[in-house]
LODREN-846625 format. One line per 8 residues: number of its first residue (from 1); for each residue x, y, z of N, C-alpha, C. Coordinates in nm, 3 decimals. Each point is the difference from the previous one (the first is absolute). Layout:
NUM	X Y Z X Y Z X Y Z ~ ...
***
This chain:
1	0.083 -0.119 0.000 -0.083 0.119 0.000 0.088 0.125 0.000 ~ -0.033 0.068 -0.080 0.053 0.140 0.024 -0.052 0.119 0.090 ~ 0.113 0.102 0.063 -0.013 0.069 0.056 -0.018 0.132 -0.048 ~ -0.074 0.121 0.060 0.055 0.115 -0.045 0.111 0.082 -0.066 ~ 0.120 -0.040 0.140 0.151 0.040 -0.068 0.056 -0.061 -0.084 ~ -0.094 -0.119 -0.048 0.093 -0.093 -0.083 -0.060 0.037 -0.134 ~ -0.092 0.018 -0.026 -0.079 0.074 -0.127 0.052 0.124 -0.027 ~ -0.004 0.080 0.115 0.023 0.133 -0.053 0.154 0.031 -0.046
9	0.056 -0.119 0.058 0.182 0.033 -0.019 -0.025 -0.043 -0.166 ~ -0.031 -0.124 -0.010 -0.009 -0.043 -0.165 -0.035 0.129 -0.057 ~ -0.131 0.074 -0.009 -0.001 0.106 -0.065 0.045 0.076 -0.022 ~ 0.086 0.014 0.107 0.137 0.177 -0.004 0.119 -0.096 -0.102 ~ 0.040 -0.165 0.012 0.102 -0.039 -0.073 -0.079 0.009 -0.120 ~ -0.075 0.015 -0.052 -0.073 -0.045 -0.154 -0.038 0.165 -0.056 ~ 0.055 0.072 0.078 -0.050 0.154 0.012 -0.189 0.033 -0.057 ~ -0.044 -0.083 0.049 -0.160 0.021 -0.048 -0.074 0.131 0.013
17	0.034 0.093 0.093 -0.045 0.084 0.023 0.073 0.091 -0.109 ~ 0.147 0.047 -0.051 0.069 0.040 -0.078 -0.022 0.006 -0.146 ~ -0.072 -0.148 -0.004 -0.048 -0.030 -0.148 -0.136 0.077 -0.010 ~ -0.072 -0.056 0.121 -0.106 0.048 -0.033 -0.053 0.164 -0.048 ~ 0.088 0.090 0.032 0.017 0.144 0.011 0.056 0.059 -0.119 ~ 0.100 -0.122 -0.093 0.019 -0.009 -0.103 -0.071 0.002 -0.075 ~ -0.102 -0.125 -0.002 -0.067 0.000 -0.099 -0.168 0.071 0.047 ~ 0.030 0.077 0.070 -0.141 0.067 -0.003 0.049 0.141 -0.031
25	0.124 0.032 -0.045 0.080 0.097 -0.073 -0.054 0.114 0.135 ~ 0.075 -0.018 0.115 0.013 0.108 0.080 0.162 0.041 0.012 ~ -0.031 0.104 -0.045 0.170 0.077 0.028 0.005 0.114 0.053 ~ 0.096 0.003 0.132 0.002 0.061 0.090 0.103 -0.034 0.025 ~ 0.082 0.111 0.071 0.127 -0.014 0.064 0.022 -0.080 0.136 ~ -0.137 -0.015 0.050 -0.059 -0.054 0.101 -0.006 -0.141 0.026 ~ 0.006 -0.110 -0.126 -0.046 -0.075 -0.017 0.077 -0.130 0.118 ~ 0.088 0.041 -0.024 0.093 -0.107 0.130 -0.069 0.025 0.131
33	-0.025 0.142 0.040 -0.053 -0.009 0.105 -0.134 -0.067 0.001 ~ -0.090 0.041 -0.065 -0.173 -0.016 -0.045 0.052 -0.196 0.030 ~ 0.057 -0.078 -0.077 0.049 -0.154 0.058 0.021 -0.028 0.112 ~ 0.105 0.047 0.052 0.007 0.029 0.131 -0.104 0.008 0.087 ~ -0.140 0.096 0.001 -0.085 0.027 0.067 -0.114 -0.085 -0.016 ~ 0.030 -0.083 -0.107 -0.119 -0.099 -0.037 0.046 -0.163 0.080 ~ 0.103 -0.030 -0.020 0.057 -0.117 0.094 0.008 -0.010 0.147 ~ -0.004 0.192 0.075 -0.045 -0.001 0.106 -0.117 -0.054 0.043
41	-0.084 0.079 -0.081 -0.160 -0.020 -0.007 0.009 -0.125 -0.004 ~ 0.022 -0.108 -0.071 -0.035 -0.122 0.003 0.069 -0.055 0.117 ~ 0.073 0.039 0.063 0.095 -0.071 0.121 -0.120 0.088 0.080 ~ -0.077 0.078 0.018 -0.097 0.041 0.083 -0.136 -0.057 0.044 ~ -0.017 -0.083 -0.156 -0.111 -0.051 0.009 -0.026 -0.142 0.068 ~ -0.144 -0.036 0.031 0.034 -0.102 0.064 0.024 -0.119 -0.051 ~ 0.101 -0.096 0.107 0.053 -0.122 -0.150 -0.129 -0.088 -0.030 ~ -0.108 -0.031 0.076 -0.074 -0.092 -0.124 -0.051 0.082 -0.071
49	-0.008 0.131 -0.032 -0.055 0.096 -0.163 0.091 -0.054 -0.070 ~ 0.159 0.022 0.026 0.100 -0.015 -0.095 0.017 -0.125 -0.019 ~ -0.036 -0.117 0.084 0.043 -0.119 -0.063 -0.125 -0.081 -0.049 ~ -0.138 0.111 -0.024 -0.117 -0.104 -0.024 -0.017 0.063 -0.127 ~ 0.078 0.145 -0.050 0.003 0.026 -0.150 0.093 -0.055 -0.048 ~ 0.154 -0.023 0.022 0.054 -0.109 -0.040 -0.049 -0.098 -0.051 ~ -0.003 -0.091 0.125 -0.068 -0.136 -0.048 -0.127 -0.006 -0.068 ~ -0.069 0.093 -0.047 -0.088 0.006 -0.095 0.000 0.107 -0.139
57	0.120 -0.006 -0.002 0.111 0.071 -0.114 -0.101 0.099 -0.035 ~ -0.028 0.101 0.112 -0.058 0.145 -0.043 0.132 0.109 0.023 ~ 0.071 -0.046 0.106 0.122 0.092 0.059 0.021 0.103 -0.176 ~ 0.008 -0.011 -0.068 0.031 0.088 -0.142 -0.085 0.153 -0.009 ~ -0.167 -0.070 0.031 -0.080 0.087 -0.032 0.014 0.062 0.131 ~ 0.013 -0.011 0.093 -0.017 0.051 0.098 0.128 0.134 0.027 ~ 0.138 -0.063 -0.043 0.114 0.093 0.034 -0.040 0.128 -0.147 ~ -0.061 -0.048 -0.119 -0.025 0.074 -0.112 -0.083 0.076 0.056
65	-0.098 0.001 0.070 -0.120 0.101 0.090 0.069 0.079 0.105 ~ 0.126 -0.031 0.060 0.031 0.071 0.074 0.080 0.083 -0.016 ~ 0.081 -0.044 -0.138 0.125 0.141 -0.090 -0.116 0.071 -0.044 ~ -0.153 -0.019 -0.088 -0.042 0.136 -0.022 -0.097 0.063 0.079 ~ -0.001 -0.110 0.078 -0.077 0.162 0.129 0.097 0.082 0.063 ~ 0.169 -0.009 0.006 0.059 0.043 0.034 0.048 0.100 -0.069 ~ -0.019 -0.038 -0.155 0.051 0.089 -0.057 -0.101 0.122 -0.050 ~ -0.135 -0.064 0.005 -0.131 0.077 -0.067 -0.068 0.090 0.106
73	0.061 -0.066 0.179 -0.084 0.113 0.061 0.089 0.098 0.024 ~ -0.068 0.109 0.015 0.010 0.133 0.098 0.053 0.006 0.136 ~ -0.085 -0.102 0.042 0.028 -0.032 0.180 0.076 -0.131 0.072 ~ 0.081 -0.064 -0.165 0.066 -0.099 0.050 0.154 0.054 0.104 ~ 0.074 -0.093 0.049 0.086 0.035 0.079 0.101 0.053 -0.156 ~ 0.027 -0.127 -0.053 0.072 0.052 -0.120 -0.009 0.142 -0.068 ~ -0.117 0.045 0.001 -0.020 0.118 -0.112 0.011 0.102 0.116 ~ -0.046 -0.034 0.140 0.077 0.111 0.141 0.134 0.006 -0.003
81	0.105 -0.094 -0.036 0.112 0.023 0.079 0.125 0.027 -0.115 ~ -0.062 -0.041 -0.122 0.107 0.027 -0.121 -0.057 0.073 -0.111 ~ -0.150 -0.037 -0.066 -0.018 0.070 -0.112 -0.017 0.173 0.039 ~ -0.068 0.014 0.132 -0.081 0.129 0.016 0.147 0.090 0.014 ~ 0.116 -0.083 0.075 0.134 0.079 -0.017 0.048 0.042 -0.099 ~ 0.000 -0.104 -0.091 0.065 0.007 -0.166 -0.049 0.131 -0.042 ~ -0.138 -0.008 0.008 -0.136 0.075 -0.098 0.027 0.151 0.077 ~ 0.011 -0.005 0.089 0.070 0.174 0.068 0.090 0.025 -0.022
89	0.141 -0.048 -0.033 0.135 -0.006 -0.013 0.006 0.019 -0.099 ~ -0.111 -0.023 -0.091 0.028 0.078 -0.190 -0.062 0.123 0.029 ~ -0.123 -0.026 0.073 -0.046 0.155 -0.033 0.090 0.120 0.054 ~ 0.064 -0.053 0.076 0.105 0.112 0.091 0.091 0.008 -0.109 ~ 0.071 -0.057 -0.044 0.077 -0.021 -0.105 -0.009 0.139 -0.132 ~ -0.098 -0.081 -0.074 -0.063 0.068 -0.090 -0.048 0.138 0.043 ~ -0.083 0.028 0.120 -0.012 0.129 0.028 0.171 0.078 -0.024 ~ 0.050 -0.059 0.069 0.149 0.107 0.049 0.061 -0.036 -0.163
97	0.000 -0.098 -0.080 0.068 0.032 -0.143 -0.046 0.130 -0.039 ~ -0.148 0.039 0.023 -0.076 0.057 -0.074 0.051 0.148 0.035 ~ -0.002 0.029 0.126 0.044 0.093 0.060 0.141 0.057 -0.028 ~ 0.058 -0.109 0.004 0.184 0.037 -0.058 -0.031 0.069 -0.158 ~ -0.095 -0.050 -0.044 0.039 0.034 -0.168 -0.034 0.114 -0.011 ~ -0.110 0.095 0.128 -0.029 0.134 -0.037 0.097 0.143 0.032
***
């Protein structure tokens, strides 16, 4: 029988979460972290969720639901702690280019 840590380690060696972010063509400078914060999450959750989607080979759809609510909400931790930074850090940016050029 498998365990939690023993699933979720397979997934960080098979980089599933990495791929998956790939191919749902999210690019962000973020993206190592955004993995990072998703393997927590699953080390958060409780182990028979994680080992009863496993063993009923949903674990895919489930980590795929959780990169784009992360990436699609507003009020995810992800889009709190890196995009909303990014997304100010240009506008500051761009304001002060704008300003230099006058």
């Amino acid at each position: 029988m498998n365990s939690k840590h023993s699933i979720i380690n397979e997934l960080a060696k098979q980089k599933v979460v990495e791929k998956t972010l790939s191919n749902l063509g999210v690019s962000s400078p973020y993206c190592k972290d955004l993995s990072q914060d998703i393997y927590i999450e699953l080390l958060n959750k409780p182990d028979d969720l994680i080992v009863g989607l496993y063993e009923r080979n949903e674990h895919m759809y489930y980590i795929v639901r959780m990169v784009k609510n992360n990436v699609n909400s507003l009020t995810s931790p992800y889009y709190k702690n890196y995009e909303k930074f990014r997304k100010t850090t240009e506008e500051i940016n761009e304001n002060t280019k704008n300003f230099n050029n006058q």
